[in-house]
LUMLUM-846465 format. One line per field, with one value per residue: residue number from 1; x, y, z of N, C-alpha, C in turn. Coordinates in Angstrom, 3 decimals. Example, Ala and Ser with C-alpha at 12.3 -4.5 7.8 and 13.67 -1.06 7.14 Angstrom:
BEGIN
pos = (1; 2)
neast = (13.190; 12.850)
nnorth = (-5.690; -2.250)
nup = (7.800; 7.080)
caeast = (12.300; 13.670)
canorth = (-4.500; -1.060)
caup = (7.800; 7.140)
ceast = (13.200; 12.900)
cnorth = (-3.300; 0.030)
cup = (7.800; 7.870)
***
This chain:
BEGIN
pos = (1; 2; 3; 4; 5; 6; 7; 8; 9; 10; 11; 12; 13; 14; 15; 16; 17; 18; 19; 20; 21; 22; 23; 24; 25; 26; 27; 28; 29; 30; 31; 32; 33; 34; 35; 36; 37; 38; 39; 40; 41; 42; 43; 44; 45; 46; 47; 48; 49; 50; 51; 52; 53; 54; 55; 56; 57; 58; 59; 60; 61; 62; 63; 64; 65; 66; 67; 68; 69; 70; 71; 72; 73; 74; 75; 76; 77; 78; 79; 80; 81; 82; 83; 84; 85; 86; 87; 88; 89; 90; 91; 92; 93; 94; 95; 96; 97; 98; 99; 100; 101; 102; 103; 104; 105; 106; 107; 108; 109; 110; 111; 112; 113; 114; 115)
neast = (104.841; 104.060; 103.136; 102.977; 103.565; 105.184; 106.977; 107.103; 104.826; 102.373; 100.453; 98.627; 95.602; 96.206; 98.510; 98.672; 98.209; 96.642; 93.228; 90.839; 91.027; 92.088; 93.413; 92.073; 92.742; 94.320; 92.698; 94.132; 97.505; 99.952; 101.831; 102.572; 99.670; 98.450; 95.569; 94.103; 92.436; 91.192; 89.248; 85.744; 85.253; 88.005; 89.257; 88.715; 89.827; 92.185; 91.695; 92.343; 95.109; 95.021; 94.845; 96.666; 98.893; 97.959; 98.317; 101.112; 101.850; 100.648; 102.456; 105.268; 104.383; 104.499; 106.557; 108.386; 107.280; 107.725; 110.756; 111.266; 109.539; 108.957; 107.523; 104.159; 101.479; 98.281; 96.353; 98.059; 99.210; 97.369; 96.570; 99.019; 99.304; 96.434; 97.090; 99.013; 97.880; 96.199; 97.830; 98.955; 97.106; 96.856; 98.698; 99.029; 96.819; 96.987; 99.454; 98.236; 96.677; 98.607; 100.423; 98.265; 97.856; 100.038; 100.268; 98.798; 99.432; 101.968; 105.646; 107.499; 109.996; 110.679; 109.020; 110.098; 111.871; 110.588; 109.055)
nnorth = (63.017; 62.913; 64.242; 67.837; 68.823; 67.652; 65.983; 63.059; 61.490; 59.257; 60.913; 60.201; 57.609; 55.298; 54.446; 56.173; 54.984; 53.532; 52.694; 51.812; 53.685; 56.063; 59.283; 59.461; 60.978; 60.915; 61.182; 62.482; 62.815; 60.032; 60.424; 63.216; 63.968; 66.042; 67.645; 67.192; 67.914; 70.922; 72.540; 71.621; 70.835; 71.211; 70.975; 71.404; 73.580; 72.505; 72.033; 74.089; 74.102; 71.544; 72.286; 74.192; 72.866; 70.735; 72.521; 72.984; 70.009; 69.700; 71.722; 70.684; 67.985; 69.454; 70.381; 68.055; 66.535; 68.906; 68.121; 65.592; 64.598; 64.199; 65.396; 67.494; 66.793; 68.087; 66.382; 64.171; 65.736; 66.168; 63.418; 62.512; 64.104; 62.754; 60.201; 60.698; 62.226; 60.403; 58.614; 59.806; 60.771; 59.853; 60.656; 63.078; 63.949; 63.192; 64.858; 67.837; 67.599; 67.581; 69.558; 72.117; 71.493; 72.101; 74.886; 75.818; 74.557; 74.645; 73.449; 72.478; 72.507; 72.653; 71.024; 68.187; 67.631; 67.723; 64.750)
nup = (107.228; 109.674; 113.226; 113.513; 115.965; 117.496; 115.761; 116.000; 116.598; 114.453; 111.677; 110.667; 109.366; 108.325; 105.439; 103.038; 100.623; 101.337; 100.122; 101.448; 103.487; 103.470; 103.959; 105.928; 109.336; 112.270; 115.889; 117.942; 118.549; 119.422; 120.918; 121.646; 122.477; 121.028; 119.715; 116.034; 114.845; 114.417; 114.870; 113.372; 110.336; 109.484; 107.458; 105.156; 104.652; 103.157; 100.913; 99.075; 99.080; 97.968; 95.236; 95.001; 94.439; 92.339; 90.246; 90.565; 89.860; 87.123; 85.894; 86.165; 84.963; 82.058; 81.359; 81.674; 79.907; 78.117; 77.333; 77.622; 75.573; 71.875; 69.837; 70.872; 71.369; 72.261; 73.266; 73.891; 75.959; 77.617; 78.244; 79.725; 81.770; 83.442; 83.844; 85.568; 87.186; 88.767; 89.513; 91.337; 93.251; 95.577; 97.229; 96.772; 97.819; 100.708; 101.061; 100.720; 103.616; 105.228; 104.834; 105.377; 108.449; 109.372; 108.933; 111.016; 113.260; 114.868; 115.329; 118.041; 119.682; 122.352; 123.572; 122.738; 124.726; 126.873; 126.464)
caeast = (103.511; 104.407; 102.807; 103.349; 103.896; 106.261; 107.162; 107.226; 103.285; 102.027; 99.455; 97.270; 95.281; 96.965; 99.434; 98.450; 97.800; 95.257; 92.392; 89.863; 91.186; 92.723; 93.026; 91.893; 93.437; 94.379; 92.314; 94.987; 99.034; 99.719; 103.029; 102.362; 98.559; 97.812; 94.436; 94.983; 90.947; 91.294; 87.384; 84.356; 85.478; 88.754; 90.382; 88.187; 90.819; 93.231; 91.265; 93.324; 96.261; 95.128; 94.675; 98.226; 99.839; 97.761; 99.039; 102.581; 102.061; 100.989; 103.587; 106.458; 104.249; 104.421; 108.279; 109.050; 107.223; 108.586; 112.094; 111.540; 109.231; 109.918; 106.505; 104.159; 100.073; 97.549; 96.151; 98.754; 99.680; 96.594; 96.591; 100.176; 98.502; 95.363; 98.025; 100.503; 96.917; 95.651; 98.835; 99.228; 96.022; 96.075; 99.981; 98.671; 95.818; 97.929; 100.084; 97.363; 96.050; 99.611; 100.506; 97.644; 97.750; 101.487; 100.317; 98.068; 100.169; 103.681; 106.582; 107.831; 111.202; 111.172; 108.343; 110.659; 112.633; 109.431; 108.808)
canorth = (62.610; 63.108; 64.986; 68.826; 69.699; 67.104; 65.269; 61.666; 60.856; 59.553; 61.973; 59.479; 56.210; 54.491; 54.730; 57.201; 54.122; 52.563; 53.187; 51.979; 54.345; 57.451; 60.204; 59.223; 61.540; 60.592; 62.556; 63.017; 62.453; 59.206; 61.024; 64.757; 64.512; 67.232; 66.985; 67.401; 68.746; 71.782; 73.029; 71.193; 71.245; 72.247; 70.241; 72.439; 74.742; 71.835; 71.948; 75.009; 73.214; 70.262; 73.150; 74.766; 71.011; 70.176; 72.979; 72.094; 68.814; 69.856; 72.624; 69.841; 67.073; 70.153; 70.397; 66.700; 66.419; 69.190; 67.733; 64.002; 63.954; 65.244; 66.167; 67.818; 67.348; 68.830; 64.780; 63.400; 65.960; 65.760; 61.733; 62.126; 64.541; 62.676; 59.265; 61.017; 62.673; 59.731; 57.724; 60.227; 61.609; 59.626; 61.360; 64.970; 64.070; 63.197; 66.065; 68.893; 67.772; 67.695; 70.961; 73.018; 71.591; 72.664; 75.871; 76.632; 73.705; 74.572; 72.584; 72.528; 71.802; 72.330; 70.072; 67.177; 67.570; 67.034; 63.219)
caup = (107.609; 111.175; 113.929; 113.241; 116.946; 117.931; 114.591; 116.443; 116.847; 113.276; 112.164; 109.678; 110.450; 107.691; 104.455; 102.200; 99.212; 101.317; 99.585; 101.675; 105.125; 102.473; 104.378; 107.484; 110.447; 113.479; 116.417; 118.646; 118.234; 120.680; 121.307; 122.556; 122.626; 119.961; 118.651; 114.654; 113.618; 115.582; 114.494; 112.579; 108.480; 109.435; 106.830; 103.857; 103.977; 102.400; 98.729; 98.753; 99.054; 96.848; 94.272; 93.912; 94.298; 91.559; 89.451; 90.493; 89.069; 85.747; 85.623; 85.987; 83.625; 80.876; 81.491; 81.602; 78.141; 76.825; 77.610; 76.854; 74.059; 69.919; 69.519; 71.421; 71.277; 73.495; 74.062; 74.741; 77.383; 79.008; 78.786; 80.712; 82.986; 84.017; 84.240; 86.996; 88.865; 88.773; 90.078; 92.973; 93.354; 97.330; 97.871; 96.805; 98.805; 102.394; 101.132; 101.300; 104.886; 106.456; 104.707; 105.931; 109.796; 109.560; 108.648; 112.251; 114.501; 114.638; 115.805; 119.342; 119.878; 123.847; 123.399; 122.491; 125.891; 127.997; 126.359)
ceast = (103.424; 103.692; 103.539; 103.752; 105.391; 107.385; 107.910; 106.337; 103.305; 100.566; 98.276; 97.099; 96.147; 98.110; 98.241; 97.933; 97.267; 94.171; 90.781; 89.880; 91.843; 92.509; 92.543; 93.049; 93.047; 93.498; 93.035; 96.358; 99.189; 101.216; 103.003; 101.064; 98.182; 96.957; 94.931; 93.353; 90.936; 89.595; 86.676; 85.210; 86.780; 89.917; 89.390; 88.898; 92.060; 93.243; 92.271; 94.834; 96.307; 95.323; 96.400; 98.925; 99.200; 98.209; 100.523; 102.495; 101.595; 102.097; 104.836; 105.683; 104.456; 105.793; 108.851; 108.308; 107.918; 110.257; 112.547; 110.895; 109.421; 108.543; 105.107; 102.609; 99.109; 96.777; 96.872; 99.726; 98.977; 96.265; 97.884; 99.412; 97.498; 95.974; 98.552; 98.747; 96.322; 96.762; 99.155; 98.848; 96.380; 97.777; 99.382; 97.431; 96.030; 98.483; 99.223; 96.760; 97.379; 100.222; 99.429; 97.453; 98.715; 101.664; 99.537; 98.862; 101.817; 104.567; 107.223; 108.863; 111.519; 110.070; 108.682; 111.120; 111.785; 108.989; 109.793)
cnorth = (62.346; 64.005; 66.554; 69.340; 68.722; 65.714; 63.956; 61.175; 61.052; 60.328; 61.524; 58.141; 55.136; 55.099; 55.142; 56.510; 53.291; 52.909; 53.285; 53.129; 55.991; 58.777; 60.370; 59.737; 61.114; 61.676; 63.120; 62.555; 61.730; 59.853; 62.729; 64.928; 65.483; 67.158; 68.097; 68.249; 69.803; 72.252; 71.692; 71.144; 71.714; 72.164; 71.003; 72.884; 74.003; 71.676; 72.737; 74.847; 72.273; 71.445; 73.306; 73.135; 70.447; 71.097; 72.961; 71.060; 69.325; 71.068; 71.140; 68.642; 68.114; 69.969; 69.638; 66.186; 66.914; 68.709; 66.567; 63.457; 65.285; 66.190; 66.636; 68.101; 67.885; 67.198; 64.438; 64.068; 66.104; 64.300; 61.531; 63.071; 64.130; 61.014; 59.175; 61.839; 61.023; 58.587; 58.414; 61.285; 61.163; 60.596; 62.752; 65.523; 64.451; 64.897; 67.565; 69.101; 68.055; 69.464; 71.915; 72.554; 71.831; 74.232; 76.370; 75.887; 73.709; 74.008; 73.253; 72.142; 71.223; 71.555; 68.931; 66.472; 66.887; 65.502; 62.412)
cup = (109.114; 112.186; 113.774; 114.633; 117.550; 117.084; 114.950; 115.995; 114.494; 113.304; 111.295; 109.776; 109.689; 106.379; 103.673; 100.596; 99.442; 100.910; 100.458; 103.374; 104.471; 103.213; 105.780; 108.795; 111.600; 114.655; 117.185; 118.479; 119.608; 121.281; 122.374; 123.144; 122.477; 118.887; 117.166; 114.254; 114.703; 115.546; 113.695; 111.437; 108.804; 107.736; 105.392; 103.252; 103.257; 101.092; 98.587; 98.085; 98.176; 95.539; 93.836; 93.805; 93.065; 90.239; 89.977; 89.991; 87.552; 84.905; 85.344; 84.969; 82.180; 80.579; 81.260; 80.239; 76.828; 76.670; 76.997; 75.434; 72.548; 70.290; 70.521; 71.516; 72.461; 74.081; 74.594; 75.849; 78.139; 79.256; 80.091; 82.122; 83.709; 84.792; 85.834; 88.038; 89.396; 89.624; 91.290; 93.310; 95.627; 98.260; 97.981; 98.177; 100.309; 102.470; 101.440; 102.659; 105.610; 105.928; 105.253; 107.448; 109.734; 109.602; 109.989; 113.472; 114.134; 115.255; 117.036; 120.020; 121.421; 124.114; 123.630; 123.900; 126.734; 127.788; 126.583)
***
């Protein structure tokens, strides 16, 4: 959850399980000074991202049912599924914005040297 260009500067206003600041990006990294919303809406393109992360999570809740429990209903694997979105709905959340600015702001090693 680090600055993508010089992975010092934090890159969100608070922890990721504050509820009332969730998501809240920093506008510039106090470390390199690399603004993080590069356009208007840029952060749109992160549903994307919330999307497959949210089918990765019910891929591994299907797996960890079929593993730990005997039997095997269609409730009670979407009660465990709506449980675990619901318990780290604000992680998947963080996780989709820092994955898609990672994907246009890339890391800068000779970057590091200059601070």
């Amino acid at each position: 959850m680090k600055c993508p260009r010089c992975q010092d500067g934090d890159f969100f206003e608070e922890h990721s399980y504050k509820l009332s600041r969730m998501g809240e990006v920093k506008t510039r990294c106090e470390k390199c000074n690399q603004k993080f919303e590069i356009e208007t809406g840029f952060y749109q393109g992160s549903y994307y991202v919330s999307y497959g992360l949210g089918v990765a999570l019910f891929i591994v809740v299907v797996i960890l049912n079929v593993i730990f429990r005997d039997s095997l209903s269609p409730g009670s694997l979407m009660l465990s599924f709506v449980i675990s979105l619901i318990l780290l709905f604000p992680a998947l959340y963080a996780l989709s914005k820092i994955i898609c600015v990672n994907l246009f702001i890339k890391y800068d090693k000779s970057f590091i040297t200059h601070l």
